[in-house]
DSSP file (Angstrom, degrees, kcal/mol; ACC not computed):
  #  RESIDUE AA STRUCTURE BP1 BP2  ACC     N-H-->O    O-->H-N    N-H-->O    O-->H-N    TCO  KAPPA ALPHA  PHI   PSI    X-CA   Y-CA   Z-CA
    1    1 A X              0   0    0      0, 0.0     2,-0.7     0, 0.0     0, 0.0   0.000 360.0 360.0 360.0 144.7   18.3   19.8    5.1
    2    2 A X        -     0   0    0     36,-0.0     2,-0.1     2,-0.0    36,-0.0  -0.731 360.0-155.4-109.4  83.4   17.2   19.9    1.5
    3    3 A X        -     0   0    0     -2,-0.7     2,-0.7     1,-0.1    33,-0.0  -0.340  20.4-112.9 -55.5 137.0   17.7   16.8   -0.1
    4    4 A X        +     0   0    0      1,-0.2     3,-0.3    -2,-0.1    -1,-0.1  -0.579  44.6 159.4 -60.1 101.6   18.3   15.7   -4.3
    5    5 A X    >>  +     0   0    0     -2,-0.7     3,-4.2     1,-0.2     4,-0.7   0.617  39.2 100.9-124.6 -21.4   15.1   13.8   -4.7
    6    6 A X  T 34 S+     0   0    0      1,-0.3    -1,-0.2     2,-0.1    -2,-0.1   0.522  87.9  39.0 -71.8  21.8   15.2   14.3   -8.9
    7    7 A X  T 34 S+     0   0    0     -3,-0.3    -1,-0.3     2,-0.0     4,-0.2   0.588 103.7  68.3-149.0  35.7   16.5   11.0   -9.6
    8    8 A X  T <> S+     0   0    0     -3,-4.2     4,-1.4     2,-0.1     5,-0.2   0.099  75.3  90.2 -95.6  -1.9   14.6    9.0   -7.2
    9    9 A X  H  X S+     0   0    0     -4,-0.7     4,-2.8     3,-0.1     5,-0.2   0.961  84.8  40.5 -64.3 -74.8   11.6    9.4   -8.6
   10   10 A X  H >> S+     0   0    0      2,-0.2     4,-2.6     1,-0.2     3,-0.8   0.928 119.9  48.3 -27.9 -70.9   11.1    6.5  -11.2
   11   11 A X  H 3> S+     0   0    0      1,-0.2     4,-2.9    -4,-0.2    -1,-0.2   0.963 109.9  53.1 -36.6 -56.2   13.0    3.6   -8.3
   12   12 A X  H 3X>S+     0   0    0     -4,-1.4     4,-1.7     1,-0.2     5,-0.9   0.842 109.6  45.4 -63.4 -19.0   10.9    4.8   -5.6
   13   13 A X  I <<>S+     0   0    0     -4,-2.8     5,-0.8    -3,-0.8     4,-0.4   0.935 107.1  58.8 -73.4 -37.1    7.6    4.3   -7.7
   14   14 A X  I  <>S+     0   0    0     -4,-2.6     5,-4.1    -5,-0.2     4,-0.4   0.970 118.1  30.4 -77.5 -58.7    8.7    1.0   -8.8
   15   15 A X  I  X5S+     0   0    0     -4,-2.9     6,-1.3     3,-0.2     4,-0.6   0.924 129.1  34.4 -50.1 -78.4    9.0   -0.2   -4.8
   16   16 A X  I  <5S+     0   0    0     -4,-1.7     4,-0.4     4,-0.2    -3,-0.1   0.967 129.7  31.4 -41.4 -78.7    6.5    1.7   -3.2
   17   17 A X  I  4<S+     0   0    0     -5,-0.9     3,-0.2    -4,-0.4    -3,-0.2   0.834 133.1  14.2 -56.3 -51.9    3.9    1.8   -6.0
   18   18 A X  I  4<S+     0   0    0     -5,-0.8    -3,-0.2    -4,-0.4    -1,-0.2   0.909 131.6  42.2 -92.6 -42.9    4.1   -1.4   -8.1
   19   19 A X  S  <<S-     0   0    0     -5,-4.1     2,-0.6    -4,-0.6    -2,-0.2  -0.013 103.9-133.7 -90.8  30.3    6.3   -3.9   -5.9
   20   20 A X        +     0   0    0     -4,-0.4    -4,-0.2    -3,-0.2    -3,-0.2   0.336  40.0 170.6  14.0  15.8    4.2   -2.5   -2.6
   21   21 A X        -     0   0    0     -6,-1.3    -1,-0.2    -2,-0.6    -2,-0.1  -0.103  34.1-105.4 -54.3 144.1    6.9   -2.1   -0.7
   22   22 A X     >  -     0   0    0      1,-0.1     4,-2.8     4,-0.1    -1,-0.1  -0.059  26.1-114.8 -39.9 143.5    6.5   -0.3    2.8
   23   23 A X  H  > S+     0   0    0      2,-0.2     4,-1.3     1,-0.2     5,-0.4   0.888 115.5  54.3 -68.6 -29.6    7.7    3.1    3.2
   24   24 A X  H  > S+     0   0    0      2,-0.2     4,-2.7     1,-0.2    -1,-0.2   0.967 105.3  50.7 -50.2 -78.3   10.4    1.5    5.8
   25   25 A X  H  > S+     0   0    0      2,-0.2     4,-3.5     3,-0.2    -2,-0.2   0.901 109.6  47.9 -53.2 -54.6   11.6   -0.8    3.6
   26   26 A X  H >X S+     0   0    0     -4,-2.8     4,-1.6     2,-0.2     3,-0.9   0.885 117.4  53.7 -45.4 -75.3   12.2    2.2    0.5
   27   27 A X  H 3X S+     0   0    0     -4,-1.3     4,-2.7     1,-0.3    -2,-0.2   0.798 111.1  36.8   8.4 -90.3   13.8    3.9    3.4
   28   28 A X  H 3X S+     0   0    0     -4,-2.7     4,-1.6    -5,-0.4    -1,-0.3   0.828 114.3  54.4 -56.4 -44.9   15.9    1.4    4.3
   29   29 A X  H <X S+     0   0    0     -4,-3.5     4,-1.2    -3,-0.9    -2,-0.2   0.879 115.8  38.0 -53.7 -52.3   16.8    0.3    0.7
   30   30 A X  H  X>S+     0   0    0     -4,-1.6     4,-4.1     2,-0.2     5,-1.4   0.956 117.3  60.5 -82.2 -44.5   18.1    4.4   -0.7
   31   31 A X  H  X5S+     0   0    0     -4,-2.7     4,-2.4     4,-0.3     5,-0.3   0.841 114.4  28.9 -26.7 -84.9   19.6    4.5    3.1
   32   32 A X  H  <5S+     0   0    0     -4,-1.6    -1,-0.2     2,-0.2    -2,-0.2   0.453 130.2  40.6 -82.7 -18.5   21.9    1.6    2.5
   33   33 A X  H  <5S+     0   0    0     -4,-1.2    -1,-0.2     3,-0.1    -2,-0.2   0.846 131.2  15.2 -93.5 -27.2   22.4    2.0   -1.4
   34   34 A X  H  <5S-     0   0    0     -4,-4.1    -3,-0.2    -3,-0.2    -2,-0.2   0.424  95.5-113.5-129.1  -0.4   22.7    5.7   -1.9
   35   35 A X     << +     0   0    0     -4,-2.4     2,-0.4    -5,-1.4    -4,-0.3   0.538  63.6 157.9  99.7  -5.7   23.4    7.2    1.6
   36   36 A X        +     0   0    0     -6,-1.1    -1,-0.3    -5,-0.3     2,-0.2  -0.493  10.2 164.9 -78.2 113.0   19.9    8.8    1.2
   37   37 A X        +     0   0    0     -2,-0.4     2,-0.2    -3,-0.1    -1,-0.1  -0.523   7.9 145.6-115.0  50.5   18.4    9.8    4.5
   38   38 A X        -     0   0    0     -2,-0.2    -7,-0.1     1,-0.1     2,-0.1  -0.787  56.1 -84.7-110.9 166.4   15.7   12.1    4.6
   39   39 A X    >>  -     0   0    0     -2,-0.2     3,-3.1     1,-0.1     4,-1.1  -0.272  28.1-123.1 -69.0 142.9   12.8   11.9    7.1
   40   40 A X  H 3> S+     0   0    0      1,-0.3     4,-1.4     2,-0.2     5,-0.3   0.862 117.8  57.7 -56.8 -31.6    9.7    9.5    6.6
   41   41 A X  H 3> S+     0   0    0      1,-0.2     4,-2.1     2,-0.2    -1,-0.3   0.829 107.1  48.3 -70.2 -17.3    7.5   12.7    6.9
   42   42 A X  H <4 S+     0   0    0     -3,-3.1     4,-0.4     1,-0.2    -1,-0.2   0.724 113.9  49.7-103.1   6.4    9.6   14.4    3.7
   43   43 A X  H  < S+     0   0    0     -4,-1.1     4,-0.3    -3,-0.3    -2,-0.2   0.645 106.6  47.9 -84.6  -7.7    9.0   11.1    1.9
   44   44 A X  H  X S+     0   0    0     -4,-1.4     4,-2.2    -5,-0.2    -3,-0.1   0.613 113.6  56.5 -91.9 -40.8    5.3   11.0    2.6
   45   45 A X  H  X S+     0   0    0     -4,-2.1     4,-0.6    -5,-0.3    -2,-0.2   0.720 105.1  48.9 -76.7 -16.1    5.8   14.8    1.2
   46   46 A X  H  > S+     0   0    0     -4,-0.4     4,-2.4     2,-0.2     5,-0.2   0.699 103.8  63.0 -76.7 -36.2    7.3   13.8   -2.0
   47   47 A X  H >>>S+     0   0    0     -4,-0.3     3,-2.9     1,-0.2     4,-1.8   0.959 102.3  49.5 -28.7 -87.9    4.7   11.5   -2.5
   48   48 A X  H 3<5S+     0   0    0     -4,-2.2    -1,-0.2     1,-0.2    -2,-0.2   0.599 106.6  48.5 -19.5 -50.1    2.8   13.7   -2.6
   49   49 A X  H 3<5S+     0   0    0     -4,-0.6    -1,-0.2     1,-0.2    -2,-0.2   0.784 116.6  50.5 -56.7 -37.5    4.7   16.2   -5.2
   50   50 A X  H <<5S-     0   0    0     -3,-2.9    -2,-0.2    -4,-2.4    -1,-0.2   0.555 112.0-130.6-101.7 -20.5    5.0   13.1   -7.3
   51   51 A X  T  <5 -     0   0    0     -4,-1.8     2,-0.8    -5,-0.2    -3,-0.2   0.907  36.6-174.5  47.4  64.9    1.0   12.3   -6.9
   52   52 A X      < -     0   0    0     -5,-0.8    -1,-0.2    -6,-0.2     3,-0.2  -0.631  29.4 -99.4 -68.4 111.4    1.7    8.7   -5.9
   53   53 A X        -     0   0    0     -2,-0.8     2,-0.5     1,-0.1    -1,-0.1   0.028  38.4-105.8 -39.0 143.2   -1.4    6.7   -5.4
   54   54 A X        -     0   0    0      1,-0.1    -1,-0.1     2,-0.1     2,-0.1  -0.405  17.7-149.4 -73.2 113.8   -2.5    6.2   -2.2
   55   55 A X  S    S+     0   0    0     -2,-0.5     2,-0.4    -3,-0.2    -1,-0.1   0.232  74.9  99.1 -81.1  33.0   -2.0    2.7   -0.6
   56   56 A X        +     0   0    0     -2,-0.1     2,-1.0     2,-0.0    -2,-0.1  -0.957  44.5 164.6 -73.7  98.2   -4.8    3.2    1.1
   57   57 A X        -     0   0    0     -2,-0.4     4,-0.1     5,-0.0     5,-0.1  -0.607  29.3-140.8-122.1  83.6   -8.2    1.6   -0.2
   58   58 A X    >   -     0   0    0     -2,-1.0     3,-2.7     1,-0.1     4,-0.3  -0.033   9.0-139.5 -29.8 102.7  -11.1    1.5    2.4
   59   59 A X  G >  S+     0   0    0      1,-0.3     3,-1.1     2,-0.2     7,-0.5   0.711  95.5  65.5 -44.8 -27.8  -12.7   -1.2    2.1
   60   60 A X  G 3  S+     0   0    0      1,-0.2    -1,-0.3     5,-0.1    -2,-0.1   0.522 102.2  62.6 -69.8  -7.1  -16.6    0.2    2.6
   61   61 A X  G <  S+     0   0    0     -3,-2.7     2,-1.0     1,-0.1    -1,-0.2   0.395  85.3  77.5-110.5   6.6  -15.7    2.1   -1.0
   62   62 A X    X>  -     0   0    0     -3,-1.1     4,-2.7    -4,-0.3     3,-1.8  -0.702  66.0-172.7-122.9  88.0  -15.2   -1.3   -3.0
   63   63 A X  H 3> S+     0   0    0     -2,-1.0     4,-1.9     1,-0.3    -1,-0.2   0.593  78.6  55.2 -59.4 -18.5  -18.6   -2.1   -3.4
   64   64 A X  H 3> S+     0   0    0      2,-0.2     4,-1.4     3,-0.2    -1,-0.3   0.679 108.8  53.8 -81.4 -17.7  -18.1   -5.7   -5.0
   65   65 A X  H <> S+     0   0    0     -3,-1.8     4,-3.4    -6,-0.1     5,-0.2   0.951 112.4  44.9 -66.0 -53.8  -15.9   -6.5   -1.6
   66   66 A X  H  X S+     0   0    0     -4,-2.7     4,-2.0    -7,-0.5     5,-0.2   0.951 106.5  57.3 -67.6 -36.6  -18.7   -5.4    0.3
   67   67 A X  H  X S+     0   0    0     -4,-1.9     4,-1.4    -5,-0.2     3,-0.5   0.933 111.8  49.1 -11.9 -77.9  -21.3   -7.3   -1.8
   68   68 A X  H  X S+     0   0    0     -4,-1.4     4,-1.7     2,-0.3    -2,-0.2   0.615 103.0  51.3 -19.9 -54.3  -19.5  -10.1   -1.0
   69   69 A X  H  X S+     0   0    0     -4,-3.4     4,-1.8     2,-0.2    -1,-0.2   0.839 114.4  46.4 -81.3 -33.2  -19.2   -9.7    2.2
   70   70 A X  H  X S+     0   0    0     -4,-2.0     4,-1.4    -3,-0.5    -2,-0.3   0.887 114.2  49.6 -49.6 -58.2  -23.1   -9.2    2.4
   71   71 A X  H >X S+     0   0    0     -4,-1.4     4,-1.0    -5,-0.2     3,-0.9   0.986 116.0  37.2 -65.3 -87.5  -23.5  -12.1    0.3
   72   72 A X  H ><>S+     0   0    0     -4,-1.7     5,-1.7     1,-0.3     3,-1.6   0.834 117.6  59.3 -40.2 -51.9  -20.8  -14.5    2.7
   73   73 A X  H 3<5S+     0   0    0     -4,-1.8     3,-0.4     1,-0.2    -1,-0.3   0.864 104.1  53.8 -48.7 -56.7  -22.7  -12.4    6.3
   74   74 A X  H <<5S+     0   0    0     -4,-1.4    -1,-0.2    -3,-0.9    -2,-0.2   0.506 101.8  50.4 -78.9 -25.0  -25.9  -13.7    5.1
   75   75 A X  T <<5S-     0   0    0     -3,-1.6    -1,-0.4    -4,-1.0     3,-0.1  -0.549 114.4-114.3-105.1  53.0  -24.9  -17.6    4.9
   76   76 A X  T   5 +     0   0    0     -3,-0.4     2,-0.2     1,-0.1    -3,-0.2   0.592  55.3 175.3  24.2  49.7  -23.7  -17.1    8.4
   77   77 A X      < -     0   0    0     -5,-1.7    -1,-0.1     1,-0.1     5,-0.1  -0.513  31.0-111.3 -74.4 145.9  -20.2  -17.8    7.1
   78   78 A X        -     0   0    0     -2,-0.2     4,-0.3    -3,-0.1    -1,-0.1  -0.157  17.7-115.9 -58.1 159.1  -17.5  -17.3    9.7
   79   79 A X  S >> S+     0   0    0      1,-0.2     4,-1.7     2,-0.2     3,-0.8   0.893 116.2  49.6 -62.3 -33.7  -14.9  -14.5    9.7
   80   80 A X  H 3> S+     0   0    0      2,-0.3     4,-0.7     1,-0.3    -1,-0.2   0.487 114.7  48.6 -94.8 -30.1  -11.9  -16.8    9.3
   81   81 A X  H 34 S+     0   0    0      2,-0.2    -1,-0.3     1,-0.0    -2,-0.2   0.344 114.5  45.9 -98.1   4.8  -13.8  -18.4    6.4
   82   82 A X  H X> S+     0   0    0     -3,-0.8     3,-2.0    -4,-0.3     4,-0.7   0.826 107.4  51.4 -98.1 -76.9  -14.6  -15.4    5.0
   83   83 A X  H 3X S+     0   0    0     -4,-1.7     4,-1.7     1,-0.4    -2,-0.2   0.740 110.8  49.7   3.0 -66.5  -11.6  -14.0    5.3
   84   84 A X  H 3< S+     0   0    0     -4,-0.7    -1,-0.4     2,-0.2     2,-0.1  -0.289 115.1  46.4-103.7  38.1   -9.9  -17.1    3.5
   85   85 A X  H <> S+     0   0    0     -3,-2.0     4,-0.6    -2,-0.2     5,-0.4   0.194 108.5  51.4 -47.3 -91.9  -12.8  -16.9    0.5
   86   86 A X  H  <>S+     0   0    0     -4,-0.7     5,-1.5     1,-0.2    -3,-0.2   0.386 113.9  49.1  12.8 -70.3  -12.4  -13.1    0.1
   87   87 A X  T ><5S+     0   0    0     -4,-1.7     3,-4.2     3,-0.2     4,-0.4   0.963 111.2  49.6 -47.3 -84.4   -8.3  -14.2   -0.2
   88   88 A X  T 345S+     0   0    0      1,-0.2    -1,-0.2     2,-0.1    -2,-0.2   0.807 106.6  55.9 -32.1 -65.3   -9.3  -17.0   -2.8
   89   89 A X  T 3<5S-     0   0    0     -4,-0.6    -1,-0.2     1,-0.1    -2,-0.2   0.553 125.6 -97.4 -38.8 -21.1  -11.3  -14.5   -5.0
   90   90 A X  T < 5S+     0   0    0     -3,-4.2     2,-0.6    -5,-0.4    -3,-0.2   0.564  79.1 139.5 104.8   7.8   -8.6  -12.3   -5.4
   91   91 A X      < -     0   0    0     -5,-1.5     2,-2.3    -4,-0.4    -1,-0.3  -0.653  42.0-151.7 -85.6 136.8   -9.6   -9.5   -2.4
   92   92 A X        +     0   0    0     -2,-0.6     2,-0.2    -3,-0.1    -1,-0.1  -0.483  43.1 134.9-114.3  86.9   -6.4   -8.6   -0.7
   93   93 A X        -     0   0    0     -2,-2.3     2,-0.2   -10,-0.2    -6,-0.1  -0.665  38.4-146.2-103.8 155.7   -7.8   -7.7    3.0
   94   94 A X              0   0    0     -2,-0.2   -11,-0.0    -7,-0.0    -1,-0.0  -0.550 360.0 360.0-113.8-173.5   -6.4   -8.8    6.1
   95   95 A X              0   0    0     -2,-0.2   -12,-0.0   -15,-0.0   -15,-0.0   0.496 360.0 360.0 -89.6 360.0   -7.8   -9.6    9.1
């Protein structure tokens, strides 16, 4: 099924992209407002078209997290106290 996608762009960035929602939740929000159904793999492919940043950021590639984390490893800080500095500092990891 081919679905309209050209005036979904802008809404879906604003969820996805700025307000981080989950791809579930966009889902579930154009589902229940506009009737809009297509499968998570042809929203993952419109991403794509639309060249959404990736909400993926590896952590080993943000070299002041890992500083940090060298820095925190070295004063035998805990994980769970690490973890809740990191948070304070403005890194947004999870456990």
């Amino acid at each position: 099924m081919v679905y309209d996608w050209d005036d979904k762009e802008q809404e879906v960035y604003r969820m996805y992209v700025e307000e981080r929602k989950s791809l579930d939740e966009v889902m579930e929000h154009l589902r229940s407002t506009k009737g809009f159904t297509p499968s998570k793999r042809a929203y993952q492919t419109q991403f794509k078209r639309w060249d959404f940043p990736s909400k993926q950021s590896p952590a080993h590639k943000n070299e002041p997290l890992v500083a940090r984390t060298k820095e925190l490893w070295e004063k035998n800080t805990s994980q769970k106290e690490m973890l809740r500095i990191l948070n304070e500092e403005g890194f947004e990891i999870k456990e």
